[in-house]
C-alpha positions in Angstrom: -17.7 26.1 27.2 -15.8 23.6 24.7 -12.9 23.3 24.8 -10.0 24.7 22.9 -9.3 21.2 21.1 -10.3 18.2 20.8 -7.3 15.5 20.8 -8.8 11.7 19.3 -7.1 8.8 21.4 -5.4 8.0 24.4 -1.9 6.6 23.4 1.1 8.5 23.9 0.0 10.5 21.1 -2.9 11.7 22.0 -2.4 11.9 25.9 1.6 14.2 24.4 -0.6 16.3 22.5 -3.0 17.4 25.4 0.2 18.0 27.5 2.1 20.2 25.2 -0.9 22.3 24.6 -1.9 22.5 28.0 1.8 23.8 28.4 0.9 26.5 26.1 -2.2 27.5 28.0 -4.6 25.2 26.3 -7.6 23.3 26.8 -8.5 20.1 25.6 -10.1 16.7 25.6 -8.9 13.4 24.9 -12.1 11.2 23.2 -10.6 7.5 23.7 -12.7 4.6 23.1 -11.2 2.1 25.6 -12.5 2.2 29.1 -9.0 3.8 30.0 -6.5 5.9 28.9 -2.9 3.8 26.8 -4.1 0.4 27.2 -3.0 -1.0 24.3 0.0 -0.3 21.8 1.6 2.2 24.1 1.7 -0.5 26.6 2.0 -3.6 24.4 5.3 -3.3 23.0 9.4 -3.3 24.3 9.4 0.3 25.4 13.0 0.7 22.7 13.9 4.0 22.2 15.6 3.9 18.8 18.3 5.6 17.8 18.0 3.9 13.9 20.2 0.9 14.5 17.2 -1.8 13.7 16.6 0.1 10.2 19.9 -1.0 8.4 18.0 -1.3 4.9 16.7 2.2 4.9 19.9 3.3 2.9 18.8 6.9 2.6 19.9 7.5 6.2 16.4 9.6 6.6 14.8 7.2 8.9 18.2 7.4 11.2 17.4 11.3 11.2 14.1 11.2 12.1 14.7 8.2 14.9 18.0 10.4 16.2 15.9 13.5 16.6 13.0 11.8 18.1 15.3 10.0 20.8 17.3 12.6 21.5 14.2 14.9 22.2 12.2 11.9 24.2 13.5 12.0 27.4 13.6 16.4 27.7 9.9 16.7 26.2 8.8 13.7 28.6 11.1 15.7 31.8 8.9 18.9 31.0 5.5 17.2 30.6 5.5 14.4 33.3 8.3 15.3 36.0 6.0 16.9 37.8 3.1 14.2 37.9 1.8 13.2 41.4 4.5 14.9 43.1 4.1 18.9 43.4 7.4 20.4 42.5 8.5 20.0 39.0 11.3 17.4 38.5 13.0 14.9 36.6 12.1 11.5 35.1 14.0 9.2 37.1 15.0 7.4 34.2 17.7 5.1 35.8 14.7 3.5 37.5 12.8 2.4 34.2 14.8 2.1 31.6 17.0 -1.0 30.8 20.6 -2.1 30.0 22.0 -1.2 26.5 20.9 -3.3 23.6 23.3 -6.1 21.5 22.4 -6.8 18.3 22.8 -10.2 17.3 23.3 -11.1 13.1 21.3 -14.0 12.4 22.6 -16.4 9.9 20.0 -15.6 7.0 20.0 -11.9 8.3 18.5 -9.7 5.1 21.9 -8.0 5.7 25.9 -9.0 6.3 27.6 -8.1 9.4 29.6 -6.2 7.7 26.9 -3.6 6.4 25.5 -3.6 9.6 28.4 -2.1 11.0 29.0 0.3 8.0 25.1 1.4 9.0 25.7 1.0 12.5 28.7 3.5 12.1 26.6 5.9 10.7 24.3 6.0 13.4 26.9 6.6 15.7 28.2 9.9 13.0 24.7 11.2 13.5 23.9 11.2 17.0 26.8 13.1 17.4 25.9 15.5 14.9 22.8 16.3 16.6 23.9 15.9 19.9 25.4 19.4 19.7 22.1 20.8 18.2 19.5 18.8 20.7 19.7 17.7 24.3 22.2 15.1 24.2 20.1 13.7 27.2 18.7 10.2 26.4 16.6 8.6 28.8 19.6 9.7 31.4 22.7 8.8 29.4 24.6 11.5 28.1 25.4 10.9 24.5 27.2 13.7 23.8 30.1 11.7 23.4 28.7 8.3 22.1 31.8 5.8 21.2 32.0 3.6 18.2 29.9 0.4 18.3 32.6 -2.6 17.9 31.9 -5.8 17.1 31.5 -7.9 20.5 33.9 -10.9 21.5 32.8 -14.0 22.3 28.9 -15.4 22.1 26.1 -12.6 22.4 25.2 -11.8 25.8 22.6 -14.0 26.8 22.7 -16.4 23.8 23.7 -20.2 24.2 27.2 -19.8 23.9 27.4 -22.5 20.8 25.7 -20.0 18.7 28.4 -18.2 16.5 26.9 -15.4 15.8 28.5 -11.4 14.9 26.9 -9.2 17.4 27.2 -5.4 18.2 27.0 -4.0 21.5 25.1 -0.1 21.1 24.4 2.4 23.6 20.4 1.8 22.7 17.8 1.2 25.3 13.8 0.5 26.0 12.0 2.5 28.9 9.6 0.2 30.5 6.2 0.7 28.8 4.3 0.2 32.2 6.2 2.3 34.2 6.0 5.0 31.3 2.2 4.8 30.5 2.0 5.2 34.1 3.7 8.4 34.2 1.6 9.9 31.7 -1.4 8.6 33.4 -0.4 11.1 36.1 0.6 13.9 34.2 -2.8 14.1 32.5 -4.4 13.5 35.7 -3.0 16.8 37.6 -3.1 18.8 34.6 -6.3 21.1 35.0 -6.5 21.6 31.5 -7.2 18.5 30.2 -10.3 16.8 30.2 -10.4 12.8 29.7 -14.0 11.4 27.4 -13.0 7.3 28.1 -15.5 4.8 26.3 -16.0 7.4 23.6 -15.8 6.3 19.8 -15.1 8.9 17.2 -18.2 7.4 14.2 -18.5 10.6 12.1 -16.7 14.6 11.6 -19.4 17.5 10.7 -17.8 20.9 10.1 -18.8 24.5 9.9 -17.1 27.3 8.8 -15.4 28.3 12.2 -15.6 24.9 14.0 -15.8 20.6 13.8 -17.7 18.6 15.7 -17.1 15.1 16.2 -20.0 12.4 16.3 -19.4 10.0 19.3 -20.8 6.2 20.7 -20.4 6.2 23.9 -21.8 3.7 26.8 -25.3 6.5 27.6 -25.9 6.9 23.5 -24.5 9.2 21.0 -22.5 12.3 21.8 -21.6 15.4 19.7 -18.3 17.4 21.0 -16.9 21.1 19.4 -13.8 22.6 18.7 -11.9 24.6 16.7 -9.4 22.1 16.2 -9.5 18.8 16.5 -5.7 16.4 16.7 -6.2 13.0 16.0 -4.5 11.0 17.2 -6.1 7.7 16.6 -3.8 4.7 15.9 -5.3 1.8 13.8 -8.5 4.0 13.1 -6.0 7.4 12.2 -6.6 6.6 8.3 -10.2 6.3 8.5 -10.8 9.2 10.7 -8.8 11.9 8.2 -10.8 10.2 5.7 -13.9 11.0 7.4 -12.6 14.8 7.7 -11.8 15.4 4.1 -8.3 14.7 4.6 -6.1 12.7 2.2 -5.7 9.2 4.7 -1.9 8.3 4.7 -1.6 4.6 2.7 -0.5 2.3 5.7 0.3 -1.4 6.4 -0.8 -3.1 9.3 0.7 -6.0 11.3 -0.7 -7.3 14.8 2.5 -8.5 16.6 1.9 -10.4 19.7 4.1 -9.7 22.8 5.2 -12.0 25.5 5.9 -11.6 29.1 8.0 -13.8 30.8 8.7 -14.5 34.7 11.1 -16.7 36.6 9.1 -20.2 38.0 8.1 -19.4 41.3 8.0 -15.8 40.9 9.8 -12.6 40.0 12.3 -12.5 43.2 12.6 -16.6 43.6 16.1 -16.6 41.8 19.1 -14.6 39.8 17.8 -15.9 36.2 17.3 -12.5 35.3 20.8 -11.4 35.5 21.7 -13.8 32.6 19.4 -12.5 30.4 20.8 -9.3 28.4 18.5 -6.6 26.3 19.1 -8.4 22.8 17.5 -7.1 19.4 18.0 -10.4 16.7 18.9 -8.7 13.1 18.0 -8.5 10.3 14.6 -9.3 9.3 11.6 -11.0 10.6 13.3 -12.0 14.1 12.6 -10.3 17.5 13.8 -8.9 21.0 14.6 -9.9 24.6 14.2 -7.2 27.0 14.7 -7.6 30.5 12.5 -5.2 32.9 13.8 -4.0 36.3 11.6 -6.0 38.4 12.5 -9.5 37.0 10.3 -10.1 34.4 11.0 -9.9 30.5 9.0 -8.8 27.4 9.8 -11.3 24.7 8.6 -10.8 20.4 9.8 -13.6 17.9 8.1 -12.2 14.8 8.1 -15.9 12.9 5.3 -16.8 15.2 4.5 -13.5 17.2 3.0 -11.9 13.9 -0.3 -13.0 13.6 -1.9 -10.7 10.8 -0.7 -8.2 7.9 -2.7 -6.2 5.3 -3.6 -2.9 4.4 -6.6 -2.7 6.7 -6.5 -3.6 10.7 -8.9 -6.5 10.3 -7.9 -9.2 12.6 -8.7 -9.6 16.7 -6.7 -8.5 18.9 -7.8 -10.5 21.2 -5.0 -12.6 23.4 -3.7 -16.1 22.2 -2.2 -18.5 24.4 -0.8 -20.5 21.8 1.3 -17.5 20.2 3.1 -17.0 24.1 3.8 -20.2 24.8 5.5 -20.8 21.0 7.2 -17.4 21.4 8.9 -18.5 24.6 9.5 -22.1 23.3 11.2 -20.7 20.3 13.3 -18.3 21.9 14.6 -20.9 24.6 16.4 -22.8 21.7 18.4 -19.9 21.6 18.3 -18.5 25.4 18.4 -21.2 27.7 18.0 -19.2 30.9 14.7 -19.0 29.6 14.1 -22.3 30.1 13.6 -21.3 33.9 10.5 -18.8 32.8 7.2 -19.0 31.9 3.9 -17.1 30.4 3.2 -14.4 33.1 1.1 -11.9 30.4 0.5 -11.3 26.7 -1.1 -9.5 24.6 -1.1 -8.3 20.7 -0.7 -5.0 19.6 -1.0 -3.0 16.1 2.1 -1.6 14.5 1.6 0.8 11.8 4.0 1.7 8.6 3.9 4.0 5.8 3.3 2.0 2.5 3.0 5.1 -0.6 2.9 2.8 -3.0 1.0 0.1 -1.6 3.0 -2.7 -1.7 2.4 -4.5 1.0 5.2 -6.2 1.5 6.5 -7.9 4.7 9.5 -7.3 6.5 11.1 -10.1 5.3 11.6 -8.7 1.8 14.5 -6.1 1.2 12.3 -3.2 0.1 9.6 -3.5 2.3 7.9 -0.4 3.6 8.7 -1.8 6.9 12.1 -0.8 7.0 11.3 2.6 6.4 10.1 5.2 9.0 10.9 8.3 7.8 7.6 10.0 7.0 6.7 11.8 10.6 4.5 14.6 10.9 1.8 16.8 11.0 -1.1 16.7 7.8 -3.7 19.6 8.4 -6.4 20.9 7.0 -9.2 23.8 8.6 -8.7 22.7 11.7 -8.2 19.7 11.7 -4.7 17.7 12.4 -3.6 14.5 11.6 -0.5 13.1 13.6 1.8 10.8 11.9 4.8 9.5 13.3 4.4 5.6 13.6 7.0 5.3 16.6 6.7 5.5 20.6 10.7 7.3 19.8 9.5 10.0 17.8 5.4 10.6 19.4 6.7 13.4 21.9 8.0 15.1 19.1 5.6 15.5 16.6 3.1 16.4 19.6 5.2 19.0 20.2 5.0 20.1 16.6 1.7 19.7 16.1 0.5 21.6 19.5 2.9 24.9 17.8 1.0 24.9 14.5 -2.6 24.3 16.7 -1.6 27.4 19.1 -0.7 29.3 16.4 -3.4 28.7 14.3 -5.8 29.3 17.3 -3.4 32.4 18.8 -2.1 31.7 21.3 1.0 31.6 23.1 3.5 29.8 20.4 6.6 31.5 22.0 8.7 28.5 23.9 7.0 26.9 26.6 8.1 28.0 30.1 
C-alpha cells in the first residue's frame, strides 16, 4: 500500500511534518538523500531560538511576529512530537538539559545600526512577546515568558569580551537548544513512530502526476525508484526551489549563502579545565558579524561571518565540503576579541546552507541595509493538487509551519483535522 504522503527531506522539516501527520493518524515517508536522517543544516548551525532580536532592520515588525510565534510554539509542538521518544510514557523535553544561557548582544562599532535603535527594536520585541504570550504557550524552551522584563543596556564590558572592548551590549532572555542533542531527539521520535517510514540515500530527480495521485522519480544506491501518493510535502532545503519547479509550482526567488560553523574545545579536552565558564552565549550586532555559544558539555559552536561565509548567489553552487582554513581563521579572529578562547582549539566544522527570501532578486548581502537577509517574514505553506511546498527559512519557526501544513494535507486527504490528542 503507499503511503498516505510523501514528505521530501530529512531536516527538521521534513522529519516535523511526518510527526504532525502521524499525530493525526497519517502515514508517510520521508525520501532523504543523505545516508541519514538531519545531517546537515539542522545540525550545522547554533541551535538559537529567536525571538526577532538579530533582525533590527526589518522595520515592519513582521519578521518579529513571525519569529515570536514560531518560538513561542517551538518548545510545545517539539513536547508533543518528541517527549515520548525512546522512553514509553509521553513526557516532556527536558529542556534545561540542552538548551543554553541567555544571549547578550554586543554593538559593534560599524554596526549597520546605533545602539540606540537597537534598543528601540529590542523594546519592541519585548511588547510582542508579551502580546502573544497570552494567546500562545508562553513556554519557551522551559522559561516562562509570560512575564518577560525589559532588556536594559548591560554595565560594564560584554560578558565574555576582553574587557578593553567598549562596546553597548544588551542582555535578552534569548537562547539556542543544542542542535545535536535536538536532532537526536527527533531521530527517536521518528524511529518509534509506526507511521513513518524513512527512504535514506534516496534523491528526488523528477515529479509525474495523474489526476488523483504524484509520483516521485528517485536515484537511489540499487537504481531508480518511483514512490505514490496523494500528497507529496517537500521539504527539501537547498533543492526546495527546484523541486516545486519540477511540480508545476511557482519556485520561491531565494538567496543562498554557505556559512561555515566552528566547534571549539578546551586543550586537553572538554573536562580538563573551567574555560568554559568564561565564555557567555554572545550574538555580535549588526551586520555581517557572528555568535559564541557555549554547549553544556564544554565545547562551543563559534560563526564569524567575515570569514565563515564562503559563498552567496541565487543558486546553491558551491561545496560544502569542510575547510580547515575557514575554522582555524574563525577561531583566530574571534580570540582577538575573546581571550578565553585562546585556551581552545578546532574540535569539528562543517558548512551549512542558509536560505532567504529575495522577491525581487537583489541579491544583496547582509552587509547592506536592505538586504533580503534581514528579512524573514515570508513563512508558509504554497500548494497546488497535492502537492506542498514548505517555506519557513528558520529552525524557530519549522515546527510551526509543519504543523500547518500537516492541517491543510489532512484536510485535503480527510482525515482527522480536529486538534491532535
Amino acid at each position: 500500500m503507499p503511503p498516505d504522503s510523501l514528505v521530501i527531506g530529512g531536516g527538521i522539516q521534513g522529519v516535523t511534518a511526518a510527526l504532525s501527520l502521524a499525530e493525526r493518524g497519517i502515514a508517510s515517508t520521508i525520501l532523504e538523500a543523505d545516508p541519514a536522517l538531519l545531517t546537515r543544516a539542522t545540525l550545522r548551525n547554533e541551535g538559537k531560538i529567536h525571538l526577532g532580536f538579530v533582525y533590527a532592520l526589518d522595520q515592519s515588525g513582521d519578521t518579529v511576529a513571525q519569529m515570536v510565534e514560531g518560538a513561542l510554539t517551538f518548545a510545545p509542538l517539539l513536547d508533543r512530537w518528541c517527549g515520548g521518544a525512546g522512553g514509553g510514557e509521553a513526557r516532556g523535553v527536558e529542556w534545561s538539559a540542552i538548551r543554553t544561557e541567555p544571549f547578550a548582544y554586543a554593538v559593534i562599532p560599524d554596526s549597520l545600526a546605533s545602539a540606540d535603535e537597537i534598543q528601540s527594536h529590542y523594546a519592541r520585541v519585548i511588547e510582542e512577546i508579551r502580546s502573544r504570550a497570552d494567546d500562545l504557550d508562553s513556554d519557551y524552551c522551559g522559561v516562562d515568558l509570560a512575564e518577560v522584563g525589559e532588556v536594559t543596556r548591560g554595565e560594564g564590558p560584554p560578558p565574555g569580551l576582553d574587557p578593553s572592548l567598549d562596546l553597548d551590549w544588551f542582555a535578552t532572555p534569548e537562547v539556542s537548544v543544542d542542535p545535536r542533542a535536538l536532532c537526536t531527539l527527533l531521530e527517536r521520535a521518528v524511529t518509534d513512530s509506526p507511521l513513518i517510514e524513512v527512504q535514506t540515500s534516496c534523491q528526488v530527480t523528477g515529479v509525474e502526476r495523474s489526476e488523483a495521485s504524484i509520483t516521485l522519480i528517485c536515484d537511489t544506491p540499487d537504481g531508480q525508484s518511483t514512490y505514490t501518493s496523494e500528497a507529496v510535502m517537500n521539504c527539501a532545503w537547498q533543492g526546495r526551489a527546484a523541486l516545486d519547479d519540477l511540480a508545476g509550482i511557482e519556485p520561491e526567488r531565494l538567496i543562498y549563502r554557505l556559512k561555515h560553523q566552528v566547534i571549539v574545545r578546551p586543550v586537553g579536552g572538554v573536562g580538563s579545565g573551567a574555560e568554559a565558564h568564561s565564555i557567555s552565549p554572545l550574538t555580535l550586532v549588526q551586520g555581517p558579524y557572528g555568535d559564541v555559544v557555549p554547549w553544556q558539555g564544554g565545547e562551543v559552536y563559534l560563526s564569524w561571518y567575515p570569514v565563515g561565509r564562503s559563498f552567496i548567489g541565487s543558486a546553491p553552487e558551491a561545496s560544502q565540503d569542510s575547510d580547515p582554513a575557514v575554522a582555524e581563521a574563525t577561531l583566530e579572529h574571534l580570540r582577538q576579541m575573546i581571550t578565553a578562547l585562546d585556551r581552545y582549539e578546532v574540535a569539528d566544522h562543517a558548512p551549512a546552507w542558509i536560505l532567504a527570501p529575495d522577491p525581487a532578486d537583489q541579491g544583496t548581502d547582509i552587509s547592506s541595509t536592505d538586504s533580503p537577509l534581514h528579512d524573514r517574514s515570508r513563512m508558509g505553506v504554497v500548494s497546488g493538487d497535492g502537492w506542498y511546498s514548505l517555506r519557513s527559512h528558520k529552525l524557530t519557526t519549522a515546527p510551526l509551519v509543519s504543523e500547518r501544513c500537516a492541517a491543510q494535507v489532512a484536510e485535503a486527504l480527510g482525515a482527522r483535522v480536529s486538534e491532535p490528542a
